[in-house]
ZAGU-328046 format. One line per field, with one value per residue (C-alpha): residue number from 1; x, y, z. Coordinates in nm, 2 decimals. Each point is the difference from the previous one (the first is absolute). Example, Ala and Ser with C-alpha at 12.3 -4.5 7.8 and 13.67 -1.06 7.14 Angstrom:
<nodes>
i: c(1/2)
c1: c(1.23/0.14)
c2: c(-0.45/0.34)
c3: c(0.78/-0.07)
</nodes>
This chain:
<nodes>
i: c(1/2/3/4/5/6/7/8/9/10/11/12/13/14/15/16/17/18/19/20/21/22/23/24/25/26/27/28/29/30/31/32/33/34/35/36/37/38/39/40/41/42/43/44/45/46/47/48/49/50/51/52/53/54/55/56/57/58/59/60/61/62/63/64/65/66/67/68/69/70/71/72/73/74/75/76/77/78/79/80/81/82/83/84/85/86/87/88/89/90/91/92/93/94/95/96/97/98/99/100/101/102/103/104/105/106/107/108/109/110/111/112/113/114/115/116/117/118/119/120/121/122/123/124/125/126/127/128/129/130/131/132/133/134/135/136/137/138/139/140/141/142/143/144/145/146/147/148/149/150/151/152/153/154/155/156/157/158/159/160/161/162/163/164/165/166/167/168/169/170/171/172/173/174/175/176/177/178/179/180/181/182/183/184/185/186/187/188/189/190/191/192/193/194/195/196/197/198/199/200/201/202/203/204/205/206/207/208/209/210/211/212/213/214/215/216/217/218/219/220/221/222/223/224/225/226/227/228/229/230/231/232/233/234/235/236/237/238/239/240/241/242/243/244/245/246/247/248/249/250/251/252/253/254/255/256/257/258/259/260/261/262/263/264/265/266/267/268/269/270/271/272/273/274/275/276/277/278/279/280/281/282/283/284/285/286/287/288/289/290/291/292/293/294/295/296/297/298/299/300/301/302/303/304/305/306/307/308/309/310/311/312/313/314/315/316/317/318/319/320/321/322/323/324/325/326/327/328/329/330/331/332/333/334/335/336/337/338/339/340/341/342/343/344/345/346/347/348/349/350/351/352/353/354/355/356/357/358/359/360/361/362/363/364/365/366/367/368/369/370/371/372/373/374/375/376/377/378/379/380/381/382/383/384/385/386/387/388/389/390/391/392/393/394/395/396/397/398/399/400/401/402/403/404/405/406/407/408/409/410/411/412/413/414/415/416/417/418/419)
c1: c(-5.98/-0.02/0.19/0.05/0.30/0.21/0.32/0.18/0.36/0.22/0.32/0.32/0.31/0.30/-0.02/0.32/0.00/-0.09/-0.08/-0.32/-0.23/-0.13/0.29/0.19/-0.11/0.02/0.22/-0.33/-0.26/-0.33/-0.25/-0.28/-0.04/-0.34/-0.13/-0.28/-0.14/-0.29/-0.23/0.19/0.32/0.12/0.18/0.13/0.25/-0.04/0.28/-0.12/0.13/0.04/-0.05/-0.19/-0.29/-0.04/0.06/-0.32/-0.18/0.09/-0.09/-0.38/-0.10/0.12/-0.30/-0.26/0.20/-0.01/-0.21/0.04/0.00/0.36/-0.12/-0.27/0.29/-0.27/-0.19/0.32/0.07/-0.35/0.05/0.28/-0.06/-0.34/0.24/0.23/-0.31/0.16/0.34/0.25/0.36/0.28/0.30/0.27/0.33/-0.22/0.18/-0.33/-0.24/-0.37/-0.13/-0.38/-0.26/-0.06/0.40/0.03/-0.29/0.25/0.28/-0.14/-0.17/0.32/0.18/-0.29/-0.09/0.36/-0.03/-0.33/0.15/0.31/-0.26/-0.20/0.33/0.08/-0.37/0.04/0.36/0.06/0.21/-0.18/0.11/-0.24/-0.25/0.04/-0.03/0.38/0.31/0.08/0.37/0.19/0.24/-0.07/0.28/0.11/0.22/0.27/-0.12/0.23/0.00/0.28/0.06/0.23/0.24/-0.18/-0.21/0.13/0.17/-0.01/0.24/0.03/-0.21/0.07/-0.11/0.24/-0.08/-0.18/-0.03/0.15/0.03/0.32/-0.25/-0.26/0.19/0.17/-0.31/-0.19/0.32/-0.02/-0.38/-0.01/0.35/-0.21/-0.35/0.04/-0.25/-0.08/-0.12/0.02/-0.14/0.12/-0.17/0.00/-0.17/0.37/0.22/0.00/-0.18/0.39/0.17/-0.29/0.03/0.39/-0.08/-0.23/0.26/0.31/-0.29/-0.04/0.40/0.07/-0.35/-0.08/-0.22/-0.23/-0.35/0.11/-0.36/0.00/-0.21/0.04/-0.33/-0.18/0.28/0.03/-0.22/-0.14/0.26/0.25/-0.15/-0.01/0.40/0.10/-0.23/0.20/0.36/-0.09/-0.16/0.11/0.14/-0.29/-0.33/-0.19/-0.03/-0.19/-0.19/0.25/-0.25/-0.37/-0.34/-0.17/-0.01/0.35/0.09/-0.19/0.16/0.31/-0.10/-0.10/0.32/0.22/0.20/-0.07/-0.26/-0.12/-0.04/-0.15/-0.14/-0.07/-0.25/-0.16/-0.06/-0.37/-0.26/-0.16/0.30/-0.01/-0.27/0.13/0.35/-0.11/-0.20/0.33/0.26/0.21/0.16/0.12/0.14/-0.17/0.17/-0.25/0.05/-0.22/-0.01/-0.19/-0.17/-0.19/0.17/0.08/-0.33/-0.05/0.34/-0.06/-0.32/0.24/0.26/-0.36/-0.07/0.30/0.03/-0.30/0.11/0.34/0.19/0.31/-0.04/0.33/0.00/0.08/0.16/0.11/0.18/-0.15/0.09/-0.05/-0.35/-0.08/0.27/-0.19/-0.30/0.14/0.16/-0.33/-0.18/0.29/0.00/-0.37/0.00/0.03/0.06/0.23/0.25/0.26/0.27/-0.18/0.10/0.15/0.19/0.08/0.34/0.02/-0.25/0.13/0.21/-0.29/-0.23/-0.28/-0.10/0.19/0.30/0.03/-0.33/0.09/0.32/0.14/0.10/0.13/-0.17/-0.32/-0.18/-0.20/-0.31/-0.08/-0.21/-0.09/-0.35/-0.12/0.27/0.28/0.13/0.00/0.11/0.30/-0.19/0.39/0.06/-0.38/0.05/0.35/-0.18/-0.33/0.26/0.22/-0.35/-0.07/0.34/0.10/-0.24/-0.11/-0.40/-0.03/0.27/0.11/0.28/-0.04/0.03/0.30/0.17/-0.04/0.14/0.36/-0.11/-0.27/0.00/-0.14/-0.38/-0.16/-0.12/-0.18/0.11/0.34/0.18)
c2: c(9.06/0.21/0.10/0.39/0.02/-0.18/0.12/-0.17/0.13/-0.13/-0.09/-0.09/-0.18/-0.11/-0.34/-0.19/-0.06/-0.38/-0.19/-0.23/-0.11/0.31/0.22/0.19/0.20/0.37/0.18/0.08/-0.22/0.16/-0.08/0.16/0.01/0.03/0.16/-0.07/0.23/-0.03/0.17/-0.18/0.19/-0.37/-0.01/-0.33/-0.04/-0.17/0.00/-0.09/0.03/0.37/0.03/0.27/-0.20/-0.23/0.36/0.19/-0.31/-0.02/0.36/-0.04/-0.25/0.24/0.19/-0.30/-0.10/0.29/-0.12/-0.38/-0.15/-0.16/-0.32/-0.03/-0.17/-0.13/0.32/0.19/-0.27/0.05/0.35/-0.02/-0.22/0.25/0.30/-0.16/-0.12/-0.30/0.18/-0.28/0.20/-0.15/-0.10/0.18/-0.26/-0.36/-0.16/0.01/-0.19/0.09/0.29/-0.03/0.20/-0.20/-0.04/0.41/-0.02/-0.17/0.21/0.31/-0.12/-0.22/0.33/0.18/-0.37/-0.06/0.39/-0.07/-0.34/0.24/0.17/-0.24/-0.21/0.37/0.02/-0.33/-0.02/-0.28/-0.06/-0.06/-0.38/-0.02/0.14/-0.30/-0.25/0.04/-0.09/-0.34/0.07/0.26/0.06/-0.02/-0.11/0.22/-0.12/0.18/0.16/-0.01/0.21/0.03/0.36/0.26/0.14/0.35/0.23/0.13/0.33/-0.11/-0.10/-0.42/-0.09/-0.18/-0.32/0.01/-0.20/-0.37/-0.08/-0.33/-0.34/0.11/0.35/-0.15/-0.16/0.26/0.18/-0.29/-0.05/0.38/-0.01/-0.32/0.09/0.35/-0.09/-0.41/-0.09/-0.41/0.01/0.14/0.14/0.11/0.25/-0.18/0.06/0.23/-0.23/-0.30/-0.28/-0.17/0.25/0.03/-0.36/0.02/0.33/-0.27/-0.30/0.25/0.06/-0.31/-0.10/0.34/-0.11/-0.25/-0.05/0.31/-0.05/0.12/0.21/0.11/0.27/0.08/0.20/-0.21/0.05/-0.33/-0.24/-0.33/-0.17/0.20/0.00/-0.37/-0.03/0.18/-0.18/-0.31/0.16/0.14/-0.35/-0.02/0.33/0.26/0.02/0.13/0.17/0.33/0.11/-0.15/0.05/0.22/-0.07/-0.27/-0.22/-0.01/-0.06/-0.30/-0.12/0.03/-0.11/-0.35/-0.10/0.21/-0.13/0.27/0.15/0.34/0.33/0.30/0.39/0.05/-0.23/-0.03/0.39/0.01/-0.25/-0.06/-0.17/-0.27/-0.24/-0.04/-0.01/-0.28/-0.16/-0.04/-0.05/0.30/0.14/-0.23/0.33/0.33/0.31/0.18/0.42/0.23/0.32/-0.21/-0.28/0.26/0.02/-0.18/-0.17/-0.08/-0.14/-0.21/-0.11/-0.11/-0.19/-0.20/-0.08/-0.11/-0.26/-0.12/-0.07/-0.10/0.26/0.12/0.37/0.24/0.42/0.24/0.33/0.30/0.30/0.08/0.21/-0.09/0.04/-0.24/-0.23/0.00/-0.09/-0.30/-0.10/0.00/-0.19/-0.27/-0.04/-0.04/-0.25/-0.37/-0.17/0.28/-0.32/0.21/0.30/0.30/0.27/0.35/0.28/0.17/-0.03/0.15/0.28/0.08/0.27/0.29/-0.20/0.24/-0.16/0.09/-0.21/-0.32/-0.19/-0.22/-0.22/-0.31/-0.29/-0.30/0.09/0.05/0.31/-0.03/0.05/0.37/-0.02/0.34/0.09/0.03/-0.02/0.11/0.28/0.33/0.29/0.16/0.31/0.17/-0.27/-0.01/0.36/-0.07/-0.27/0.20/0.25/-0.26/-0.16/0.44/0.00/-0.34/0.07/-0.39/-0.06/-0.36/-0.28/-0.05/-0.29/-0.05/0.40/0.00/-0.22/0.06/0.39/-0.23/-0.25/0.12/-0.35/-0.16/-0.11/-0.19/-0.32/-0.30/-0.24/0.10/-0.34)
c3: c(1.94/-0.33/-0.24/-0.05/-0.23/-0.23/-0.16/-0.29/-0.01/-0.32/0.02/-0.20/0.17/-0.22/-0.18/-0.10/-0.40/0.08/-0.33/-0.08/-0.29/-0.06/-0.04/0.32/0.30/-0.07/0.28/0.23/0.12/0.12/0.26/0.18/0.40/0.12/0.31/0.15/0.31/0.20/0.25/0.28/-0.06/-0.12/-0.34/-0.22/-0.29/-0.35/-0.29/-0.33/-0.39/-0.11/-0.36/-0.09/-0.09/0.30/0.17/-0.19/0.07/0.40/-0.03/-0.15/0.28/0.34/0.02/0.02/0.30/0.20/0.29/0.00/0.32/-0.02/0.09/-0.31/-0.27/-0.23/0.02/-0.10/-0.27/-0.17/-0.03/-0.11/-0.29/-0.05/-0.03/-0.26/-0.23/-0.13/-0.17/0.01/0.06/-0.25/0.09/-0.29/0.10/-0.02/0.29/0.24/-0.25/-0.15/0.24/-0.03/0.15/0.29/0.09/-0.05/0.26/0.23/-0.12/0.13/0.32/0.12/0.14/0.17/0.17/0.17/0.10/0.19/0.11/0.14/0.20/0.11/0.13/0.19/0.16/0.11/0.13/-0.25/-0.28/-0.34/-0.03/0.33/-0.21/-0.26/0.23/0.20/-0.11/-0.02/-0.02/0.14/-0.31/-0.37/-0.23/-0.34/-0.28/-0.16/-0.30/-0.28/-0.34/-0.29/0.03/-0.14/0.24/-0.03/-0.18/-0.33/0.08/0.39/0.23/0.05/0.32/0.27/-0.14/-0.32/-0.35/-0.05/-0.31/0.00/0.26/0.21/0.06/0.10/0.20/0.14/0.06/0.20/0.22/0.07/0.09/0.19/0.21/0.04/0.11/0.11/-0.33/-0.03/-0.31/-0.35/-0.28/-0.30/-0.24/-0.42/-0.30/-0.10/-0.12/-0.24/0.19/0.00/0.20/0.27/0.05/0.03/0.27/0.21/-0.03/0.15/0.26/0.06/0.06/0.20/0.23/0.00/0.30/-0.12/-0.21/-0.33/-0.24/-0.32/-0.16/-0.35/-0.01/-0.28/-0.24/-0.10/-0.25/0.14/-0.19/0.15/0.36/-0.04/-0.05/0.25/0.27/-0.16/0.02/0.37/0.12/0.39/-0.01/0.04/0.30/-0.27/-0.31/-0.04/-0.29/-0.25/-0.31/0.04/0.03/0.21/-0.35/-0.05/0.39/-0.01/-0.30/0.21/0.27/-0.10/-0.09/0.17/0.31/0.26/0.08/-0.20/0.19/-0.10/0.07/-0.37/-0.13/0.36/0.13/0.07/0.21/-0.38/-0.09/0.22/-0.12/-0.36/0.15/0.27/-0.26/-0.24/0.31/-0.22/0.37/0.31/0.13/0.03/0.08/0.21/0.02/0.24/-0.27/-0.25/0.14/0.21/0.33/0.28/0.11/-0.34/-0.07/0.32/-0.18/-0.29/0.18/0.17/-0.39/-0.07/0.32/-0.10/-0.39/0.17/-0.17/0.13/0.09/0.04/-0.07/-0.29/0.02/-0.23/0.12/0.33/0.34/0.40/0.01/-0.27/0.17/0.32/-0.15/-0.14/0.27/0.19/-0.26/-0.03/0.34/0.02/-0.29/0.11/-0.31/-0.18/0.00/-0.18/0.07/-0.21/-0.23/0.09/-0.20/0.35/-0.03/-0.32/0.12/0.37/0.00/-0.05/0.24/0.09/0.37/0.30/0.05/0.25/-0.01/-0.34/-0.05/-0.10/0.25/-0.20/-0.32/0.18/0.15/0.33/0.03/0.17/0.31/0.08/-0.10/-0.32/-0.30/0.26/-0.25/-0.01/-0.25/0.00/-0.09/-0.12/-0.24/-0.15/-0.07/-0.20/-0.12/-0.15/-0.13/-0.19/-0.15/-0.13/-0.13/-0.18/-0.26/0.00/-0.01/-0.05/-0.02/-0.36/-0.02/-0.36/-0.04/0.21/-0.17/-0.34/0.09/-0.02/-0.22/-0.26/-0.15/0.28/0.02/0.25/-0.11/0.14/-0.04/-0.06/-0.05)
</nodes>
């Protein structure tokens, strides 16, 4: 079965103005969806980032995969690292890590791979987690992602979330999302505030739920010495701690003497990062992500690594749409050891979802796993169109938070670490 076309569409949906380490999302978000089509009259779906520059370099590898059998993966990942040439993409906001030219590699490839697993999943009459070795659960938990926000933005009307930019918000904003979509866990977005009031955000957390997993991700914004109190002030209180200061260095300086275990998808965001982070014990929690760890077999290559090293293995996520949410869900459910509820900005993104309504929900906090062949999505071909028009009009080519926010703020910087 050979590929005959591809077509990368861009695509801007509207973003919230949620807060983080790096500054504020801007009022779009942007994302490419990726066709793949075949002599077979079979076609699959990928969603990957869609700054311009990821887009140009998506772009420059389509032609040397124009008749690949859709079977041939590592044939289609050696051409396309050939066609990139070693160019290692950057990544402008910092909240992704060190993108080398090996995890760019991966960064490209990931969408065209879960496209081609889309297709094979339809030739077969299977879904894709059959593809990874089937589903060994039939649901796969999310947590309630929480951000400090402001209630819209500037010159906009407030959303439908409101303003959190202080404990009885965030508050207010995890009771909304968990009485909304059933979450049993949370996580809530750092690295804005002072190191005290994030820790007085978790403890209300803590006494408004306090059966749920409680995470904290201050996106390296903190020193070791830093990291290191707040691990002691929230002893007992959080599952983990993600990426509280950067590099694997300082991780494992945290880690040695902090009380919970560390996670991260900064320092750790490419295969070559594992041995000297195994070899230091800097991460006891990795945050796996399909669109840069190079797809779905590869991630499930990952989450074999980390069972073997036994550390704990849950899922990262940035602004995203349905088909990336399928794919996830796939991958989770084909995962044995993902041993914790992952990552999604879904709810924050749903509302200009681009694949036709009623395959993906949220039962109790978790979505089920689709068992139609192949992803189980399809495009809502009306909504992609309003879609690629808003991406033509918004005038955003690449995610700046730091930009963003210093248009209202011209004195802000973004610094690591911060406190």
């Amino acid at each position: 079965m050979k590929i005959t076309e591809i077509v990368l569409t861009p695509i801007a949906f509207r973003d919230p103005p949620l807060l983080n380490s790096a500054g504020v999302h801007e009022p779009w978000a942007l994302r490419t969806i990726v066709e793949v089509h075949t002599d077979e009259g079979i076609s699959g779906l990928g969603e990957t980032y869609g700054d311009l520059g990821h887009l140009e370099r998506s772009r420059s590898v389509v032609d040397s995969l124009i008749g690949l059998d859709v079977f041939a993966l590592n044939e289609m990942h050696a051409r396309v690292a050939a066609a990139l040439g070693g160019e290692a993409g950057p990544d402008k906001h910092g909240l992704t890590g060190k993108i080398t030219a090996e995890s760019t590699v991966d960064r490209v490839y990931s969408p065209f791979e879960v496209a081609c697993l889309d297709i094979q999943g339809k030739a077969l009459g299977r879904p894709v987690s059959d593809l990874l070795g089937g589903a060994v659960r039939s649901s796969v938990p999310y947590s309630a992602y929480l951000f400090y926000k402001w209630d819209g933005h500037p010159g906009a009307e407030p959303d439908e979330w409101g303003e959190a930019v202080d404990p009885a918000g965030i508050v207010a904003q995890a009771s909304r999302m968990i009485s909304r979509y059933g979450f049993g866990s949370i996580k809530l977005k750092g690295g804005v505030f002072p190191p005290e009031q994030e820790i007085e955000a978790i403890r209300a957390l803590r006494e408004a739920f306090p059966d749920h997993p409680l995470r904290l991700d201050p996106n390296a914004a903190w020193s070791v010495e830093t990291s290191l109190r707040v691990a002691a002030e929230l002893d007992g209180v959080l599952e983990y701690l993600e990426d509280p200061t950067s590099e694997i260095s300082g991780m494992a300086e945290v880690a040695a003497k902090a009380p919970m275990p560390l996670a991260t998808n900064m320092c750790v965001v490419a295969f070559e990062h594992l041995k000297p982070s195994v070899e230091q014990d800097a991460v006891q929690v990795l945050l796996s992500d399909h669109h840069y760890w190079g797809g779905l077999q590869r991630s499930r290559q990952l989450g074999m690594i980390c069972q073997t090293f036994g550390i704990g293995l849950s899922m990262h996520s940035n602004s995203h749409l349905g088909i990336s949410l399928a794919a996830m869900t796939h991958l989770a459910a084909a995962t044995p050891n993902l041993n914790y509820a992952c990552d999604t900005h879904y709810p924050w993104n749903a509302a200009d979802e681009v694949v036709e309504p009623g395959v993906l929900s949220f039962v109790d906090g978790a979505v089920p796993v689709p068992t139609t062949p192949g992803l189980g999505v399809s495009l809502d071909r009306d909504a992609l169109a309003r879609l690629a028009e808003n991406y033509v009009r918004c005038g955003i080519t690449a995610r700046d938070d730091t930009g963003y926010m210093q248009k209202f703020d011209p004195s802000y910087e973004r610094k690591r670490p911060r406190w």
